[in-house]
PADOTI-79635 format. One line per 3 residues: their letters; for each residue z, x, y of C-alpha. Coordinates in Angstrom, 1 decimal, padded with zeros to 4 digits, always signed. Layout:
<pts>
a = Z X Y ~ ...
</pts>
This chain:
<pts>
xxx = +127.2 +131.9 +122.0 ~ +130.5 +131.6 +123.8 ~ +130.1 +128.5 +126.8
xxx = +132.5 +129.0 +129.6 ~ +132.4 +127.2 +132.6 ~ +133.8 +129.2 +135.8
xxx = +136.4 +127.1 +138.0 ~ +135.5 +127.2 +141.9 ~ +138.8 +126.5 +143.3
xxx = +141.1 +127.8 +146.1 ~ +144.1 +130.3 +145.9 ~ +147.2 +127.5 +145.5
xxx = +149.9 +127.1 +147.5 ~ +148.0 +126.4 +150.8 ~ +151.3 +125.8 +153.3
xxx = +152.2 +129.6 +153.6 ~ +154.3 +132.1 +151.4 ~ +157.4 +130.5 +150.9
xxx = +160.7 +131.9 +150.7 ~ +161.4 +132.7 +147.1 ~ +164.7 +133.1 +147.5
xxx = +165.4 +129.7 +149.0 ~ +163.5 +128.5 +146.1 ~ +165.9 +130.4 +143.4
xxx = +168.5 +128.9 +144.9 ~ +166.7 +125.2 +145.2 ~ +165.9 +126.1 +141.4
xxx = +170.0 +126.5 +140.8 ~ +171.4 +124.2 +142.6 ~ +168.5 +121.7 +143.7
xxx = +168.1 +117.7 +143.8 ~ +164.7 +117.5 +142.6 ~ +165.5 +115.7 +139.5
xxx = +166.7 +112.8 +142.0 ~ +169.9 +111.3 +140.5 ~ +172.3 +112.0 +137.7
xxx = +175.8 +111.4 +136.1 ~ +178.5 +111.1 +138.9 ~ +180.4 +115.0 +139.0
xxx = +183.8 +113.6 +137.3 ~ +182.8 +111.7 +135.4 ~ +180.6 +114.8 +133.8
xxx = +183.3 +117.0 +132.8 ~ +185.6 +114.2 +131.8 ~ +183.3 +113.4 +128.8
xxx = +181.1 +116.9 +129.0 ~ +183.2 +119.3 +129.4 ~ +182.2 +122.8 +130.9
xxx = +180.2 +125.5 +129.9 ~ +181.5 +128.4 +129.8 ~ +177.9 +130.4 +129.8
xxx = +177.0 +130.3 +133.2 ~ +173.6 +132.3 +132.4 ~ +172.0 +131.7 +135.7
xxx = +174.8 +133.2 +137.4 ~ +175.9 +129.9 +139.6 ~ +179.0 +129.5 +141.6
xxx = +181.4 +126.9 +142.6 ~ +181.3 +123.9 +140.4 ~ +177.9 +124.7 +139.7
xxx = +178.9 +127.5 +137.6 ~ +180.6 +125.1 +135.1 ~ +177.2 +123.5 +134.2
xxx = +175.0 +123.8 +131.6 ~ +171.8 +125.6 +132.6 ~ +170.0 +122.4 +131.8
xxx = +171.2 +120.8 +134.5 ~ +171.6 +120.9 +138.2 ~ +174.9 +119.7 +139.8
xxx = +173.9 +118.7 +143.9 ~ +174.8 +115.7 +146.0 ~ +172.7 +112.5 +145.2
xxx = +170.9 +110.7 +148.2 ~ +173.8 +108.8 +148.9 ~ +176.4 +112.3 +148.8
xxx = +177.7 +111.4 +145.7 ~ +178.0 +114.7 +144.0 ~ +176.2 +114.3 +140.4
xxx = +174.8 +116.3 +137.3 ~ +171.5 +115.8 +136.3 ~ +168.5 +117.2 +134.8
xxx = +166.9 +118.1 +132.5 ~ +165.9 +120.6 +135.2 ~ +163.0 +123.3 +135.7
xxx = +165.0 +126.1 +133.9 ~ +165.9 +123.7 +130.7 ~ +162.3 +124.7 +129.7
xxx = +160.5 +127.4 +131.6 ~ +164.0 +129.9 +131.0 ~ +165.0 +130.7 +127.5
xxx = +167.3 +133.6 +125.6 ~ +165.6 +137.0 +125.1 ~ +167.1 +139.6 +123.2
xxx = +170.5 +137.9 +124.4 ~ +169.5 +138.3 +128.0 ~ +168.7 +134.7 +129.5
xxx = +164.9 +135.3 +131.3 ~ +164.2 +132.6 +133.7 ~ +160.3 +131.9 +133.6
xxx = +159.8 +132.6 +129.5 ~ +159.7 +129.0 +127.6 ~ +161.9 +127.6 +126.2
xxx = +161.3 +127.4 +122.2 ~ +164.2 +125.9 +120.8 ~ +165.3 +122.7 +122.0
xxx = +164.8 +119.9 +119.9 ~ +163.0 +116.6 +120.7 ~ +162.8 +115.1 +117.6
xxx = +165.3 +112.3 +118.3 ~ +165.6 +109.6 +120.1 ~ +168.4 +109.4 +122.8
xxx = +167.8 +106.5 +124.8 ~ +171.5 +105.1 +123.6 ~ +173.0 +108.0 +125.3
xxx = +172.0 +106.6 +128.8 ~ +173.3 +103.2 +127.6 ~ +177.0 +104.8 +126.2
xxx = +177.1 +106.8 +130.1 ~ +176.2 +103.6 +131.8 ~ +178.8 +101.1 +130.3
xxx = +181.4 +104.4 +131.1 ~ +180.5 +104.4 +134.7 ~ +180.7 +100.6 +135.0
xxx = +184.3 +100.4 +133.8 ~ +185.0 +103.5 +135.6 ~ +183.8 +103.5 +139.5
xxx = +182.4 +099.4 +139.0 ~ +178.3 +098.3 +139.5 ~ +178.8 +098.1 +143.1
xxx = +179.6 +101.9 +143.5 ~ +178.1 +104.5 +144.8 ~ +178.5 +106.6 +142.0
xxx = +177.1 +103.8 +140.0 ~ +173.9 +103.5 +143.1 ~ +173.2 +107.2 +142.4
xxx = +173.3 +107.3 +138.7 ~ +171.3 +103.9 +138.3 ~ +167.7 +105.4 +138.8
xxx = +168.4 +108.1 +136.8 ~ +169.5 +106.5 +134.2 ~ +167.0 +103.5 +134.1
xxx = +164.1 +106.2 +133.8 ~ +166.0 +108.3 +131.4 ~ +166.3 +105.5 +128.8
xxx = +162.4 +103.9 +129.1 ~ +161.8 +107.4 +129.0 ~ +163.1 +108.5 +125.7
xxx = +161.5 +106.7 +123.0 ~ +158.3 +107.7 +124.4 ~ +158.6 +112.1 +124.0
xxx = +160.1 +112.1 +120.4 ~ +158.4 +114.9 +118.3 ~ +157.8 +114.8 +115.1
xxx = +159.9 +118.0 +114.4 ~ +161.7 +120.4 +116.8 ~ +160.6 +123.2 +119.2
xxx = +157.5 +121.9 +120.7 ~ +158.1 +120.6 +124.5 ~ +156.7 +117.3 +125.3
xxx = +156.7 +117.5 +129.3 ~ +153.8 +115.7 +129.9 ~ +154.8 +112.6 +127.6
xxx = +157.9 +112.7 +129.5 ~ +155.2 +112.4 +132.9 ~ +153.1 +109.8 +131.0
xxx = +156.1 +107.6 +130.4 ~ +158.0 +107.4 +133.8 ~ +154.9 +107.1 +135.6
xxx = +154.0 +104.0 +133.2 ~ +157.0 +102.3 +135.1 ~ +155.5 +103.3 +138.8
xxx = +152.9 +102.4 +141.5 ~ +150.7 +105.3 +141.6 ~ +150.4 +104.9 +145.3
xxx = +154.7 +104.2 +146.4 ~ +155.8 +105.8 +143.5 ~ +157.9 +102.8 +143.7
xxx = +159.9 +102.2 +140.4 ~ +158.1 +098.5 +138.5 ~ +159.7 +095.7 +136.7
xxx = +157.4 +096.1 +133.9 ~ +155.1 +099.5 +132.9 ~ +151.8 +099.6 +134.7
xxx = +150.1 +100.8 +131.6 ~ +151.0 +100.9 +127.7 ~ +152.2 +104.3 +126.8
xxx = +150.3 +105.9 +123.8 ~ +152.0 +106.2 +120.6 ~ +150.7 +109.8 +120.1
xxx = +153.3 +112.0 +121.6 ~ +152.5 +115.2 +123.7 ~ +154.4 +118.0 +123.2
xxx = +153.4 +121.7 +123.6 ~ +154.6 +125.4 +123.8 ~ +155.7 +126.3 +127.5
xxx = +153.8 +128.8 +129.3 ~ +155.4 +131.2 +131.1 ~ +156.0 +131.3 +134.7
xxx = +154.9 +134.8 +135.9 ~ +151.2 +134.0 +135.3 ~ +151.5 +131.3 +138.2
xxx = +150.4 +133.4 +140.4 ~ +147.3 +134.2 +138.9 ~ +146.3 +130.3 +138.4
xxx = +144.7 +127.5 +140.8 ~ +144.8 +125.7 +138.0 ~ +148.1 +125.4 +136.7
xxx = +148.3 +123.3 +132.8 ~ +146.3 +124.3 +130.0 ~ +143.5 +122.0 +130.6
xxx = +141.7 +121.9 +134.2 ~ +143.4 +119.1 +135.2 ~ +145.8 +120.1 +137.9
xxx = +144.5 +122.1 +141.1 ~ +144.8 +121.7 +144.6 ~ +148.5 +122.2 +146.0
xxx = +150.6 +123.5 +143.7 ~ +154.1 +122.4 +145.1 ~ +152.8 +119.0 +144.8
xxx = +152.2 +118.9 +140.9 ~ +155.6 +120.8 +139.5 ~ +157.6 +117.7 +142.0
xxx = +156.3 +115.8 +139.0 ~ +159.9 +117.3 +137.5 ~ +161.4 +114.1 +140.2
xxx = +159.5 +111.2 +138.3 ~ +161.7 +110.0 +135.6 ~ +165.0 +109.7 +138.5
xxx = +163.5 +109.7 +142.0 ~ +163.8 +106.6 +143.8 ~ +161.0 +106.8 +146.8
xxx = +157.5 +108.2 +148.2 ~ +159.5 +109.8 +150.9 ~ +161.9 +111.4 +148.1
xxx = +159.0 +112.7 +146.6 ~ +157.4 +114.6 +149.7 ~ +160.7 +115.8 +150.5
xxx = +161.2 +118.1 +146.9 ~ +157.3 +118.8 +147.0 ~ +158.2 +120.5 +150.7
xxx = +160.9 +122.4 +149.4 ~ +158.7 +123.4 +146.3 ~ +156.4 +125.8 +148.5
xxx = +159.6 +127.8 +147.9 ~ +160.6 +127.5 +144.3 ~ +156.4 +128.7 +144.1
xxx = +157.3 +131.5 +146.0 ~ +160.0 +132.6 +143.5 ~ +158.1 +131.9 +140.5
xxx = +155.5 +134.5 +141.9 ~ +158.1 +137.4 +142.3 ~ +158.7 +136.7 +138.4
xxx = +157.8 +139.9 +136.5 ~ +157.3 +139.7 +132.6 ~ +159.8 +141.3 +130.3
xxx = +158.0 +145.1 +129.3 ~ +157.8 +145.4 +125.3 ~ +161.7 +146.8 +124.7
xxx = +160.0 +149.4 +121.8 ~ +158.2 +152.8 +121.6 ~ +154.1 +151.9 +122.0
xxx = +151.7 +153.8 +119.8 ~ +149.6 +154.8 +123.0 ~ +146.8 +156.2 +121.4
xxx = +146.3 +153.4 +119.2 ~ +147.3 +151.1 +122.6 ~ +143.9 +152.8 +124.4
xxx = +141.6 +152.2 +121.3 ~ +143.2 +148.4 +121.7 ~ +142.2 +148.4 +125.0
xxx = +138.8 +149.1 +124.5 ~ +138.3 +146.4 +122.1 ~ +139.9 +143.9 +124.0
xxx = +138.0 +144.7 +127.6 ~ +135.0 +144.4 +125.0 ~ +135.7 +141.1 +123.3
xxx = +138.4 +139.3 +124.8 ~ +138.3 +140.0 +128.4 ~ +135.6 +137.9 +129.6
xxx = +138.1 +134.6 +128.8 ~ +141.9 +136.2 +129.2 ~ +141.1 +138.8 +132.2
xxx = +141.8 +142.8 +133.1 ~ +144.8 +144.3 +133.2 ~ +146.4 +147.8 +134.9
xxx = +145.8 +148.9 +138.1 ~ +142.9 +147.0 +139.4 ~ +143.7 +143.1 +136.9
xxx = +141.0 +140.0 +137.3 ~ +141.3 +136.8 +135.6 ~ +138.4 +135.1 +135.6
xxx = +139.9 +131.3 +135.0 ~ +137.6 +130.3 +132.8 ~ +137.4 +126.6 +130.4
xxx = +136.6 +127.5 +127.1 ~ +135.3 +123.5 +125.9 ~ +137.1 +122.2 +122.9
xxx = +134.0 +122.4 +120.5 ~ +133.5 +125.9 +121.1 ~ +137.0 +127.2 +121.1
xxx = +138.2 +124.6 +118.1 ~ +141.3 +123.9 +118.9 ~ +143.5 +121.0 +118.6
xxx = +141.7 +119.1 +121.8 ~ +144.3 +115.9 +121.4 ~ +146.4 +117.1 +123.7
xxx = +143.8 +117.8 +126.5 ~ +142.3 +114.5 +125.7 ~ +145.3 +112.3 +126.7
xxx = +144.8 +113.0 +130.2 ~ +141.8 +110.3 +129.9 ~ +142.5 +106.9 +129.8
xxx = +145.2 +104.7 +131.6 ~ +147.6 +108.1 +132.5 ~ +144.5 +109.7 +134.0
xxx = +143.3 +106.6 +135.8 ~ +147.4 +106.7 +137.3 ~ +147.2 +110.5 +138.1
xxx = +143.9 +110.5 +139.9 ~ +145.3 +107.3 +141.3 ~ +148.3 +108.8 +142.9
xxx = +150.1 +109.6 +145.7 ~ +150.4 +113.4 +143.9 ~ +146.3 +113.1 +144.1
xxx = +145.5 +111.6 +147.6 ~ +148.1 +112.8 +149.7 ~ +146.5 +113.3 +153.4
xxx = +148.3 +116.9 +154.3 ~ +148.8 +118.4 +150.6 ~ +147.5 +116.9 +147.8
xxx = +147.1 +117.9 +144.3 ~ +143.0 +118.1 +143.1 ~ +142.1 +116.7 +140.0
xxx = +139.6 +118.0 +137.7 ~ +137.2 +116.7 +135.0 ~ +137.1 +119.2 +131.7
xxx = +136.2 +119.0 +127.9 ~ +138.1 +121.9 +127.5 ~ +140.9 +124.7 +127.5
xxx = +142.0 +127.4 +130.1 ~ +141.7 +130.8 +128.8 ~ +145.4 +132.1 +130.0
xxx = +146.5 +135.4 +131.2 ~ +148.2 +137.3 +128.9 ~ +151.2 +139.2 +130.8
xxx = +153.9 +139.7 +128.7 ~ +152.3 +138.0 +125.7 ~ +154.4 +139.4 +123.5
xxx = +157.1 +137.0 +124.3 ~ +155.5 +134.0 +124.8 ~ +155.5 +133.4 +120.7
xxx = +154.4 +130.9 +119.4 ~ +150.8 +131.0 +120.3 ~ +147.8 +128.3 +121.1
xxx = +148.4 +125.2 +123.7 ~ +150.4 +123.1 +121.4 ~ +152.5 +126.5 +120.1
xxx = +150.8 +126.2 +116.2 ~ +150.2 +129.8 +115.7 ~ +153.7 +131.7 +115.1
xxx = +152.4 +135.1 +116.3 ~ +150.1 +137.6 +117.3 ~ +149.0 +138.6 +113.6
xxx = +148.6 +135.2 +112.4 ~ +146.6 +134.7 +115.7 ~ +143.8 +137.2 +115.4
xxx = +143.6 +136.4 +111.5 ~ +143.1 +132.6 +110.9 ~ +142.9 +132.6 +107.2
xxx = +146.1 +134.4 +107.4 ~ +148.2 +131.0 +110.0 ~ +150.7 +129.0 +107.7
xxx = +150.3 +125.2 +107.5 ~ +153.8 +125.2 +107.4 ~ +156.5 +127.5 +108.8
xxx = +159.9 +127.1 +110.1 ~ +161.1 +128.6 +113.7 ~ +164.2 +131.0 +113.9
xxx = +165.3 +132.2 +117.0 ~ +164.2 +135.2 +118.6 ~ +161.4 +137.4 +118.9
xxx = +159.9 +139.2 +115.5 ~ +158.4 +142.3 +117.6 ~ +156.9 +143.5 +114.4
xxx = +154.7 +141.3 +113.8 ~ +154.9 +140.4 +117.4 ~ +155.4 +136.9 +118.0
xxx = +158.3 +134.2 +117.5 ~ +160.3 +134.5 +114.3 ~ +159.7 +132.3 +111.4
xxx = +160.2 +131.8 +107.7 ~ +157.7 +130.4 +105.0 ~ +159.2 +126.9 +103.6
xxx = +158.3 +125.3 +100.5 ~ +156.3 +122.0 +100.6 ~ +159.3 +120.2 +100.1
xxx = +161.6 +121.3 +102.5 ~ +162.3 +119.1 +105.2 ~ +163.8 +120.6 +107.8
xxx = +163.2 +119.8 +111.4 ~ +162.7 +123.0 +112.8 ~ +159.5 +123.4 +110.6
xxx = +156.2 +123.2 +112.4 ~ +153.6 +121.0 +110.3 ~ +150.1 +121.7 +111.6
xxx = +148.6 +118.4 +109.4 ~ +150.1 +116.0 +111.9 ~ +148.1 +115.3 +115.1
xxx = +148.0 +117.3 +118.3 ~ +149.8 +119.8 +115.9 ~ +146.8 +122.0 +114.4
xxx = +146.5 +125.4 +114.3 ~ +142.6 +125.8 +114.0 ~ +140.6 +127.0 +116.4
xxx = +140.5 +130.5 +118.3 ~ +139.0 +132.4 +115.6 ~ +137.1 +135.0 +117.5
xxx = +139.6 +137.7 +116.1 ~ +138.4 +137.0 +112.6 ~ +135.4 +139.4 +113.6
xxx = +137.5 +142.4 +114.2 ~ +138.1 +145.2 +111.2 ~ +141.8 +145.0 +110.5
xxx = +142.2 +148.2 +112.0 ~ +140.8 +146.8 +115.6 ~ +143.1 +143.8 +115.1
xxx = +146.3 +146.1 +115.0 ~ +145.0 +148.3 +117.9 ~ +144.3 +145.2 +119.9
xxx = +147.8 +144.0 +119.3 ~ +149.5 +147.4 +119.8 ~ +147.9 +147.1 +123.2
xxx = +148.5 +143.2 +123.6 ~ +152.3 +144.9 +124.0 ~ +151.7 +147.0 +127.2
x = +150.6 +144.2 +129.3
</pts>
């Protein structure tokens, strides 16, 4: 029998509505990654992109979307990120969608020297005693400790909260204040994971794929400020003008399937799905529920390593926290052996598929014997077979955009309750999967 455990928790975002566009704009132009590369300097070395997919102006508009250019603390004028939209915005049928994950970035290096090449340039340029030096210093010192600690083991999957785990290892949990040596040893075992998409924020108190992470809402996605932010009062300052940014995120609309829908063969989907998988992943049309529900790791059987990691020393720090015990907002944390079930608006863009993005697409998920061990990404969608694109590769090939479900945190068991449908009730489910 399926367990789920119901969440009891309040609506988020407890400080009023928010103005979403402020919070675009804050998301375009904003400071809430706390420091970055002096302006000149930038596009000396950089160079500009010509892109400009969000649409910026000014100076802005010559920036990559990854990054955020904005006037440091000090009113140095600076470039810095990796911001909000270098993972939850991504390329979609060559339209840039901001709230779809990003899928294709690679992590699989280590870049700490980069931060070391920038720092010795900005030395001999401006001189230590600077203030374009002062606002590129914190940045830069949590960028490189940061670093060795979110490699992945092959490209594509986002390790956000190893890049969390390792700045906060350098911080008091209460100041926030940066430490001359790490409060707690880092793991080994890197996090990374598929990005969910942001119009389903609205639907969640609970906002990561484990329970961990209630409460105030505006709070938790300031963590973005840890790895370059310089004080407490920094901190409350971007989690004020996040109440916005939440506002915009909710106003965010999933892409509708681009393709002609088999409708009859959509409503027979339906049926099935309200039968056997709405109890976990919710209602949809005119009248939607979601039920939040944690599905525990034994029962659903996926790869729990990644929920587990928020034990230990970094969950000790977290529950610690300012984030966690802040007197007029804080963040709630919460105790689970298991996985949210998550909404599934506009699913059929949100390829790959399970927490740690192991399951390529929709097919694949709803027919376990059918998931590859080993299968390389390509970009863009594969609306056929509905899901992210990908290729078969031989047991040789070693090429870093393959996803290797052996390695830890990396498996693609689990979630096998579509293995009970006919193979005509699996396609009708999916056909409908495509309307939401």
């Amino acid at each position: 029998m399926l367990t789920l455990f119901l969440l009891a928790c309040q609506p988020h975002d407890r400080r009023g509505t928010g103005d979403a566009e402020a919070g675009r704009d804050y998301l375009l132009y904003g400071d809430y990654v706390g420091g970055g590369i002096p302006a000149d300097f930038y596009f000396s070395i950089v160079g500009e992109d010509p892109s400009n997919v969000l649409g910026r102006t000014g100076r802005a508009a010559r920036v990559s979307r990854t990054f955020n250019l904005f006037e440091a603390e000090n009113g140095v004028e600076v470039v810095g990120g990796i911001t909000c939209l270098g993972c939850h915005g991504s390329m979609l049928d060559g339209t840039f969608v901001i709230g779809r994950g990003e899928t294709l970035r690679d992590y699989s290096a280590d870049e700490s020297f980069l931060f070391s090449v920038a720092r010795t340039g900005i030395q001999n340029t401006y001189g230590i005693d600077s203030p374009e030096y002062e606002a590129f210093r914190p940045w830069a010192r949590g960028g490189q400790v940061v670093a060795p600690d979110i490699v992945a083991p092959f490209a594509g999957p986002n390790p956000a909260f190893s890049v969390e785990r390792a700045a906060v290892a350098w911080r008091d949990p209460e100041t926030l204040a940066w430490q001359d040596q790490p409060v707690f040893q880092v793991p080994e075992l890197v996090m990374a994971g598929d990005v969910p998409p942001w119009w389903n924020v609205r639907k969640k108190t609970r906002l990561y794929y484990t329970a961990m992470g209630g409460g105030d809402l505006a709070t938790l996605i300031s963590q973005v400020s840890m790895v370059g932010l310089e004080t407490r009062e920094q901190f409350d300052g971007i989690a004020d003008r996040m109440v916005d940014v939440l506002a915009y995120i909710d106003s965010l609309e999933p892409p509708p399937f681009p393709d002609p829908v088999d409708t009859a063969l959509a409503d027979e989907g339906r049926a099935v799905f309200e039968g056997t998988c709405s109890r976990c992943h919710g209602t949809y049309g005119d009248d939607p529920t979601y039920p939040e529900v944690v599905v525990p790791f034994a029962e659903v059987g996926t790869d729990p390593v990644y929920g587990q990691a928020f034990g230990g020393e970094f969950g000790d720090w977290l529950r610690a926290s300012h984030m966690f015990s802040r007197e007029d907002w804080p963040a709630e944390p919460y105790e689970s052996d298991g996985y949210i079930a998550p909404p599934l608006d506009g699913v059929w863009a949100t390829g790959p598929y399970l927490h740690n993005g192991s399951v390529p697409d929709l097919h694949t998920l709803l027919d376990s014997t059918t998931r590859p061990t080993r299968w390389k990404r390509l970009p863009g969608v594969d609306r056929e077979r509905v899901g992210h694109a990908w290729a078969t590769v031989s047991p040789d090939d070693d090429d870093p955009w393959i996803h290797d479900t052996t390695l830890p945190s990396f498996g693609n068991g689990g979630h096998t309750y579509g293995d009970a449908l006919s193979a005509g009730d699996r396609t009708a489910v999916i056909e409908y999967l495509k309307t939401l």
